[in-house]
C-alpha positions in Angstrom: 23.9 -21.5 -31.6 23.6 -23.3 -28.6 22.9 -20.2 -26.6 20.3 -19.2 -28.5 18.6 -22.3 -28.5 18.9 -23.3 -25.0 17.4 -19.2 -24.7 14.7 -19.9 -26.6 13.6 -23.0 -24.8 14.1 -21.2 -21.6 11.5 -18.7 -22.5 9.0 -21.4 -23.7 9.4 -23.5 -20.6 9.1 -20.1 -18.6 5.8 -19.1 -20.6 4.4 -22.6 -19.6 5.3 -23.1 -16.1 3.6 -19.3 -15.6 -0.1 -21.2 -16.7 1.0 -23.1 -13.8 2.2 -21.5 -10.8 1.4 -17.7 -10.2 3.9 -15.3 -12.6 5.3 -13.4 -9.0 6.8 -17.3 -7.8 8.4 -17.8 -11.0 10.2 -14.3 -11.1 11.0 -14.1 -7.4 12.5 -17.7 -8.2 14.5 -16.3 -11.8 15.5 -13.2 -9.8 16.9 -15.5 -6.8 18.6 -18.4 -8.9 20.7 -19.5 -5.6 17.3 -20.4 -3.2 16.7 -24.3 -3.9 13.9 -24.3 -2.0 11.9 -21.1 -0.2 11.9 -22.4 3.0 9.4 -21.9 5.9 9.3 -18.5 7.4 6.6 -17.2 10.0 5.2 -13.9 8.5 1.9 -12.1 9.5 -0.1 -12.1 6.0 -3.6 -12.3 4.8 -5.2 -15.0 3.2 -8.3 -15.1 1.4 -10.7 -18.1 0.0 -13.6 -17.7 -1.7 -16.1 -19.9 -2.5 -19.3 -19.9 -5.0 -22.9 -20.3 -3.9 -25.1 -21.9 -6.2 -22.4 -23.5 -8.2 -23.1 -27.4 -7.3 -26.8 -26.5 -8.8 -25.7 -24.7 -11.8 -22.8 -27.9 -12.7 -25.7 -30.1 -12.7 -27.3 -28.6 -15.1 -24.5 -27.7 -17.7 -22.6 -31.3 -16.7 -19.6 -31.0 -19.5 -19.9 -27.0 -20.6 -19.2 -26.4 -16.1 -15.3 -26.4 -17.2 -15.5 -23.8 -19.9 -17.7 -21.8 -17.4 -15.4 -22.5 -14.8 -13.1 -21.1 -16.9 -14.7 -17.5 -17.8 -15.3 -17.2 -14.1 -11.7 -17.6 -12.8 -10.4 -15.4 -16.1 -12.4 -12.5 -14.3 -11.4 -13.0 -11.0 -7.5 -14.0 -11.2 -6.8 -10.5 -12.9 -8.2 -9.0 -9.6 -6.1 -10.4 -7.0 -3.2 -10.2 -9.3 -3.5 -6.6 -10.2 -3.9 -6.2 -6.4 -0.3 -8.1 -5.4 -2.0 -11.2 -4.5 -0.5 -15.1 -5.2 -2.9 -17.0 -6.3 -2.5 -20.5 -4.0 -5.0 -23.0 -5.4 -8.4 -23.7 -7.1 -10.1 -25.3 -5.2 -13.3 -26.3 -7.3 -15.1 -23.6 -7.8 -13.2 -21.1 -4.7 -9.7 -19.7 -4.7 -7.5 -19.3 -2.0 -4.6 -16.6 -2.2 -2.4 -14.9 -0.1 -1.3 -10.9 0.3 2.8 -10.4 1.5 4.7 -13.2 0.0 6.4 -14.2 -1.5 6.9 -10.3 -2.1 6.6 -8.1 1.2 3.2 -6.4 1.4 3.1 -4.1 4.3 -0.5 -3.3 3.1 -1.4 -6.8 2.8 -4.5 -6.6 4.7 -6.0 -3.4 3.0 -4.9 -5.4 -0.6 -7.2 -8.6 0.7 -9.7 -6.8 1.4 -9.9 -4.5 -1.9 -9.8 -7.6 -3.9 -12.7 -9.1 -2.2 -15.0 -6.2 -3.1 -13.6 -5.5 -6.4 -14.4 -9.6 -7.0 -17.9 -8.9 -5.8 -18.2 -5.9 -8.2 -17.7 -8.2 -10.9 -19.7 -10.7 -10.1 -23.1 -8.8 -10.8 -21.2 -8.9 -14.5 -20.8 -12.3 -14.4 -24.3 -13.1 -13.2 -25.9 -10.7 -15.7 -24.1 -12.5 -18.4 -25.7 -15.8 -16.4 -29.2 -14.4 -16.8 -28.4 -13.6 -20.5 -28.3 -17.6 -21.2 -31.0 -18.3 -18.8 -28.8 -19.5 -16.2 -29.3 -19.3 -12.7 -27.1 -16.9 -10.4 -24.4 -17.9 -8.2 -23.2 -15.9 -4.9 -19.4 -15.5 -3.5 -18.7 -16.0 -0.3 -15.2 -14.5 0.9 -13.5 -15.4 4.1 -10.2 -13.3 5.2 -7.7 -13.6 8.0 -5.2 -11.7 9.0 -1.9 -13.0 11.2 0.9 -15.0 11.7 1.8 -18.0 9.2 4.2 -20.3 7.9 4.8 -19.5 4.4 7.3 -21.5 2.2 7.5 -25.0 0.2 5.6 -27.6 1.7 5.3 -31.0 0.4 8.2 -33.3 -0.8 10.9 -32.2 -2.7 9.5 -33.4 -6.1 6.1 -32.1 -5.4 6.5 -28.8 -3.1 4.0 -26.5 -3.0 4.5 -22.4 -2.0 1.5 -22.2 0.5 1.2 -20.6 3.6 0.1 -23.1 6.4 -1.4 -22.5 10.4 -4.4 -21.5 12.8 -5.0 -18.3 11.3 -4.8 -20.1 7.1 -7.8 -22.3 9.2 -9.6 -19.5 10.1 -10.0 -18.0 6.7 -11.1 -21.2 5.3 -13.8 -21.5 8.2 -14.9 -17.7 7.9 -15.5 -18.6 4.3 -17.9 -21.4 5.2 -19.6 -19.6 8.1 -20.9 -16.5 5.6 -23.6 -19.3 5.1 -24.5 -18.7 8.7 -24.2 -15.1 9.3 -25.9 -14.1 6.0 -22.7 -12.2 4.9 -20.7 -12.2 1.5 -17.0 -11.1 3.2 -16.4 -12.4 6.5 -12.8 -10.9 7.9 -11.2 -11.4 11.6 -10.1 -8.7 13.9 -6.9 -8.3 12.9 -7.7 -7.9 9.3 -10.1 -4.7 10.4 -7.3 -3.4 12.6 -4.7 -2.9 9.5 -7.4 -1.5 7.3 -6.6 2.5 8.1 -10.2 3.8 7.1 -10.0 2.6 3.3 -13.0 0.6 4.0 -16.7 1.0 5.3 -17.2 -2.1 7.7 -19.4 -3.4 10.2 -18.8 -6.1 13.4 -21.1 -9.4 12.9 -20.4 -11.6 15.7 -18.3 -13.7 18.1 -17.8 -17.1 16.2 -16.6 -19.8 17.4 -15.5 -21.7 14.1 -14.5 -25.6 13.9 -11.2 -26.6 15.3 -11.1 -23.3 17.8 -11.9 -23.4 21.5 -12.0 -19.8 21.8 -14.4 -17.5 19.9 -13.1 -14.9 17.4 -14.8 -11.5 16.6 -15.5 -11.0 12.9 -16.4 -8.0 10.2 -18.5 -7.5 7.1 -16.6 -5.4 4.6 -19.4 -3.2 3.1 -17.9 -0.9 0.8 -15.1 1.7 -0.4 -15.1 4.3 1.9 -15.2 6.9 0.0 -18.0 5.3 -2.5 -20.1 4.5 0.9 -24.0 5.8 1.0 
């Protein structure tokens, strides 16, 4: 009897913590019951955040009914990067920052980042035409992506770790992101990124950037489109 209980509240604890923290943590931590802690490692990944354009406006003028927006808005987009391989990292507001080989090994990491960007910005002309509907005002996604080495593990005490992915090139994505704003762009993506793509995607150089934070300027890309749905 004991069994079965303790079972049964395994499973409900399990179903909860999974609202939580992305469903690939909590199995790679089920399926490796010995690892306390998922210590640093330096991997080469991609990391993505995205941000929404428009947003600050649009809160403003639905003050309370923002969260149940919000809400709609991240239930089209978390699907996405999930049904791609990605960990979804943090909310951040209105953006989301994830992550493409770990905790799972991705050798395709970069082409996965990159397919979830555009498949995000295919269903935002959805999600604005649903805005437009209710006589709302449309909102614009910015993506940033980098591509290279990172510390990815628990960060943070040990009664409030976090599974992130930390360094320069985490920095850069976050400052590609912002400089979109800039360039007049929707997915900003570093060198690297563009060099691990294999053709899958149509793409275009934008310019040497010299972002916040770096002393030496980095060469970025637009991703355009699929290659083979490319005009």
């Amino acid at each position: 009897a004991r069994f079965v209980v303790e079972r049964a509240e395994r499973a409900r604890i399990t179903k909860r913590f999974r609202s939580y923290v992305d469903p690939v943590l909590v199995n790679y931590v089920i399926e490796h019951p010995g690892q306390d802690t998922l210590a640093g490692q330096v991997r080469e990944l991609s990391v993505v955040f995205t941000d929404l354009q428009g947003f600050t406006t649009l809160s403003e003028r639905l003050q309370e009914q923002t969260v149940p927006l919000l809400q709609e808005y991240m239930g089209l987009m978390v699907p996405i990067i999930r049904q791609n391989d990605g960990y979804v990292n943090k909310f951040l507001g209105d953006g989301i920052m994830f992550f493409y080989g770990a905790p799972l090994g991705d050798e395709h990491h970069s082409v996965h980042a990159v397919r979830t960007a555009l498949e995000m910005q295919e269903a935002m002309v959805d999600f604005n035409r649903s805005l437009t509907e209710r006589d709302l005002p449309n909102v614009l996604m910015r993506v940033g992506i980098s591509t290279g080495p990172m510390v990815v593990g628990d960060a943070g005490p040990a009664d409030a770790s976090d599974y992130t992915v930390l360094g320069d090139a985490v920095n850069l994505g976050a400052r590609l992101e912002s400089a979109n704003k800039t360039t007049g762009t929707r997915i900003l993506m570093t060198k690297r990124t563009t060099e691990l793509l294999d053709g899958h995607f149509l793409i275009r150089p934008i310019a040497k950037l010299q972002v916040v934070g770096k002393q030496e300027s980095e060469m970025t890309y637009e991703a355009m489109a699929f290659t083979d749905a490319a005009t």
